[in-house]
C-alpha positions as CSV (number, residue, x, y, z in Angstrom):
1,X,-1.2,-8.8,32.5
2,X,-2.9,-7.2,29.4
3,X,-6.2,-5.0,30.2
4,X,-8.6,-4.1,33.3
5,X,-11.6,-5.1,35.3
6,X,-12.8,-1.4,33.4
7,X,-11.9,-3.1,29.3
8,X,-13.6,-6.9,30.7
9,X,-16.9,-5.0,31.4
10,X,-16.5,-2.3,28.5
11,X,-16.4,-5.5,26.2
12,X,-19.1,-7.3,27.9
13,X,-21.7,-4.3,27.6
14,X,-20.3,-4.1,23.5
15,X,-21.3,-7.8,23.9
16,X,-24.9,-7.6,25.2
17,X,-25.6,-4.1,23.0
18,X,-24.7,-6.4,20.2
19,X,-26.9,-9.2,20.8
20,X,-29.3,-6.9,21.6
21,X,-29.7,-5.6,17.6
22,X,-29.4,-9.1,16.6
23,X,-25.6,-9.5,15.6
24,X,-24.4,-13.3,15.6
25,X,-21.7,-13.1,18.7
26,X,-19.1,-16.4,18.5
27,X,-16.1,-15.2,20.1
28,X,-12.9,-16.6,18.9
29,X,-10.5,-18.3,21.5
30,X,-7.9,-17.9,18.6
31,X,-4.4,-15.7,19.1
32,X,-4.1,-13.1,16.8
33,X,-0.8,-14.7,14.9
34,X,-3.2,-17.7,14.8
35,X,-5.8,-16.1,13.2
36,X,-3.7,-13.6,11.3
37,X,-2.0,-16.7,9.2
38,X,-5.4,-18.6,8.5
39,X,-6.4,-14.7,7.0
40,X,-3.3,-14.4,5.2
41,X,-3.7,-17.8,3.2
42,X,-7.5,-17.1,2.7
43,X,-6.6,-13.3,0.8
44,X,-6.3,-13.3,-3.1
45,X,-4.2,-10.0,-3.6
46,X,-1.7,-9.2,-5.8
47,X,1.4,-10.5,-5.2
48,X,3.0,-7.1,-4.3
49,X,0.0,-6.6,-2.1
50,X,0.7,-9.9,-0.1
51,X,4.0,-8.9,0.2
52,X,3.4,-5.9,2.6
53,X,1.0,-7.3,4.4
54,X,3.4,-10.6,5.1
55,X,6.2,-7.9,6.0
56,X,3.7,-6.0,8.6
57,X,2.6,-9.0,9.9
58,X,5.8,-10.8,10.2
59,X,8.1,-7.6,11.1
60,X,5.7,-5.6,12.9
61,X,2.2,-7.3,14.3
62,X,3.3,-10.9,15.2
63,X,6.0,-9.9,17.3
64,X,3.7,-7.3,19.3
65,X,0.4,-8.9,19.5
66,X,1.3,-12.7,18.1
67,X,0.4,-14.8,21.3
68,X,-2.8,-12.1,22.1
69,X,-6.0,-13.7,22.0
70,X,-7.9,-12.0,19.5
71,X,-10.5,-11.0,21.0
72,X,-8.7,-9.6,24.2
73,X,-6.6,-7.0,22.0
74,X,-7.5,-3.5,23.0
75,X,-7.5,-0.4,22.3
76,X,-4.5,1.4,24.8
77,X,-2.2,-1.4,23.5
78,X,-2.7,-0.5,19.5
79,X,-1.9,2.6,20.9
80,X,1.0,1.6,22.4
81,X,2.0,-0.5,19.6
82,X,2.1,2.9,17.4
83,X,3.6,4.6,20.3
84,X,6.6,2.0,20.0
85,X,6.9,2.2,16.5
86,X,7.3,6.1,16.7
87,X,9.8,5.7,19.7
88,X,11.9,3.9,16.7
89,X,11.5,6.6,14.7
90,X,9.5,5.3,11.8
91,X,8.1,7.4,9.2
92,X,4.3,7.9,9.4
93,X,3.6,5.8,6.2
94,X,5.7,3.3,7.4
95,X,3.4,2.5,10.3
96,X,0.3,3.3,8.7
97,X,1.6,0.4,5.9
98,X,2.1,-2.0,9.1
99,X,-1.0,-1.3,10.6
100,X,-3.4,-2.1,7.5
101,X,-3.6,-5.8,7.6
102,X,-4.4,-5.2,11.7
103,X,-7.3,-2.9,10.6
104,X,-8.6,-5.0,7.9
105,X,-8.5,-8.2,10.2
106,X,-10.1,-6.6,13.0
107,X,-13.0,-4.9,11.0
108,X,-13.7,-7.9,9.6
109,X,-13.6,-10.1,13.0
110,X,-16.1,-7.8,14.5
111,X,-18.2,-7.6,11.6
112,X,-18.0,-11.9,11.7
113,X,-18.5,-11.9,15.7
114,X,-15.3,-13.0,16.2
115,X,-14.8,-9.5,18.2
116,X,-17.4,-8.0,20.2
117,X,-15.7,-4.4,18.5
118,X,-13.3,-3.3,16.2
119,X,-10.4,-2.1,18.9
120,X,-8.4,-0.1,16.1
121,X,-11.6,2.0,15.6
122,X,-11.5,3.3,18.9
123,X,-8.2,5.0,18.8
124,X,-8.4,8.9,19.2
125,X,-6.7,11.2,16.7
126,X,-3.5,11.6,18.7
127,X,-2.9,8.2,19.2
128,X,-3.0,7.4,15.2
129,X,0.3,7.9,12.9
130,X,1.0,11.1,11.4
131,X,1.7,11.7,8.1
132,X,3.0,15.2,8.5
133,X,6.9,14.1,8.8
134,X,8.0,13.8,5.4
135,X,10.0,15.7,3.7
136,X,9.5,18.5,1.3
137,X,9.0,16.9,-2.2
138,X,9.4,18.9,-5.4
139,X,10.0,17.7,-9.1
140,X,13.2,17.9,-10.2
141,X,14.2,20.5,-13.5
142,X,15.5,18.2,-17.1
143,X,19.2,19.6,-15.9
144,X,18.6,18.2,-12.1
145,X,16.8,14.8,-13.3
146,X,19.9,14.6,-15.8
147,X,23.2,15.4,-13.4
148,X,21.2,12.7,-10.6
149,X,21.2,9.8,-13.7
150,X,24.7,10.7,-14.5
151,X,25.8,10.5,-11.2
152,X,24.2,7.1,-10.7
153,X,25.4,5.8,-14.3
154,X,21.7,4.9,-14.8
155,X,21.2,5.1,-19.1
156,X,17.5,3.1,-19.1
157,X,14.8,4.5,-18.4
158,X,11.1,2.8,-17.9
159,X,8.1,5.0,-18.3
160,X,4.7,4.2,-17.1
161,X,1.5,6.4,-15.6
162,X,-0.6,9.0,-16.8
163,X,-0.9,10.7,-19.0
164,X,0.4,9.2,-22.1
165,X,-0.1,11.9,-24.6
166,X,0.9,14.7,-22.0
167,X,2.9,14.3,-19.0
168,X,4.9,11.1,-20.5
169,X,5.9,12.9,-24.0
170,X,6.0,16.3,-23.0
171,X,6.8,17.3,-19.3
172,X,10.8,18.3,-18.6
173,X,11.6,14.2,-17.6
174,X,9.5,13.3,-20.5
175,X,10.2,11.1,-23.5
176,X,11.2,13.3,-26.0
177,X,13.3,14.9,-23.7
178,X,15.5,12.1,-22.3
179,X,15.6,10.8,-25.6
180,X,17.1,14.1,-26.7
181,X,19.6,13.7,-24.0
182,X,20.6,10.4,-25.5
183,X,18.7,7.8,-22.8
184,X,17.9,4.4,-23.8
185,X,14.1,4.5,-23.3
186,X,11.5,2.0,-22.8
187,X,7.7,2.3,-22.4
188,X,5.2,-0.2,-20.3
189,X,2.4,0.4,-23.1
190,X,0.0,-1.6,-20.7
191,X,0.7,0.3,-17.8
192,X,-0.2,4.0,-19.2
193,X,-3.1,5.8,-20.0
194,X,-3.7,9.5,-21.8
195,X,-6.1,12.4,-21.7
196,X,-9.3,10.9,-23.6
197,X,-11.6,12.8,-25.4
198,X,-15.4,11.7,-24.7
199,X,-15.5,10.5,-28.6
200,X,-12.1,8.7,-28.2
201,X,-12.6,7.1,-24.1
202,X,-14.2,3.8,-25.3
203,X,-11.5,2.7,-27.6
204,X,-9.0,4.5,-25.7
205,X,-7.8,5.9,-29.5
206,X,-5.7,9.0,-27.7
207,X,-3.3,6.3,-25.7
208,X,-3.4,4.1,-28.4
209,X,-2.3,7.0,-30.7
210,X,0.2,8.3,-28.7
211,X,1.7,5.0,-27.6
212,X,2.3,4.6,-31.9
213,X,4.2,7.8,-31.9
214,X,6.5,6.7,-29.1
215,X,7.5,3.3,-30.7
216,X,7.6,5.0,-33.9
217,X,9.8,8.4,-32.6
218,X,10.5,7.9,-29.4
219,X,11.1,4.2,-27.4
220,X,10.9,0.5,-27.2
221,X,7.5,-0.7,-25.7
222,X,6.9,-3.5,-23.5
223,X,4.5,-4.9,-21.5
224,X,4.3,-4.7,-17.5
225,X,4.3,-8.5,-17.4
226,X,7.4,-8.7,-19.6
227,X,9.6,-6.2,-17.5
228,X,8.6,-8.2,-14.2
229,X,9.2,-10.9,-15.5
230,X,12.7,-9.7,-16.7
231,X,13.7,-7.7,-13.2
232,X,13.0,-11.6,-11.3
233,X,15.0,-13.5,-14.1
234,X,18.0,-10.8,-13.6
235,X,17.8,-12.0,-9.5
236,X,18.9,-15.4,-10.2
């Protein structure tokens, strides 16, 4: 049995304070997989966006709070649901990516009247992931980035980010660089942007320039469509 005589009258004051400034209250008889699907199918993301939140809801939340009435989740069992996840010994991202659709979807129930409160709000520090169990990142030196690809066999390399006519060109793992070292390179020339100059911004002139020296000097160019386009074709 899921809650107490103390969480049925915590909600019903939440209730009557809400009525009380005028909110519309039509509580939802829905379970929360119920619900969850109807907001999944409403939601126009991008696709890679619908993807995580398909894999939290169908690895993570559906599981756990799937036949829950919606309005009868609480508070103690989000925070036993992330209390069971870091039992498993997932990484703090890892839970904080699984519990995203469950905030968004509860915010916006209570904000709708569906809920007479946002449970996930309510959670004390403690009780939320931590993101403080990852492990030391640094950037690896040209000679370190080079022995890893060599070990891998990995010769192509796809370049995207910021910024074009600085970190892409110039840094240690850069273009020029990796050209140097005799990689087959290829730039996503709609998927980078450089250091703009407030007389250059509005055309974007600086990327545009530097993405001319790379196809001239430096790399093929693509688009970002055209390489994912290419990495689903190579599945089949």
């Amino acid at each position: 049995m899921h809650g107490n005589l103390e969480d049925a009258e915590a909600r019903r004051a939440q209730l009557r304070i809400r009525k009380q400034q005028g909110a519309r209250i039509e509580p939802t008889r829905q379970t929360f997989e119920q619900y969850a699907r109807e907001w999944l199918e409403r939601q126009t993301l991008r696709p890679r966006t619908l993807e995580i939140y398909s894999w939290a809801l169908n690895q993570h939340l559906i599981p756990y709070f799937g036949r829950r009435r919606l309005d009868q989740i609480t508070a103690e069992e989000i925070a036993a649901f992330v209390a069971q996840m870091k039992r498993k010994k997932l990484k703090g991202w890892t839970i904080t990516s699984a519990l995203r659709p469950l905030s968004i979807i509860l915010a916006q129930a209570a904000r709708k009247g569906r809920i007479p409160v946002d449970p996930l709000s309510q959670l004390e520090r403690g009780e939320r992931p931590r993101h403080d169990d990852q492990r030391p990142k640094r950037i690896l030196s040209l000679d370190e980035m080079h022995a890893l690809l060599a070990e891998r066999r990995i010769l192509h390399l796809f370049y995207a980010g910021f910024a074009t006519n600085w970190c892409l060109i110039g840094r240690d793992y850069g273009m020029v660089a990796m050209n140097q070292r005799g990689y087959n390179l290829i730039l996503l020339r709609d998927a980078t942007t450089g250091i703009e100059f407030h007389d250059t911004v509005d055309a974007l002139q600086a990327t545009e320039m530097t993405i001319r020296e790379i196809e001239t000097k430096q790399a093929w160019s693509t688009t970002a469509e055209a390489f994912l386009e290419a990495c689903q074709e190579s599945r089949c």
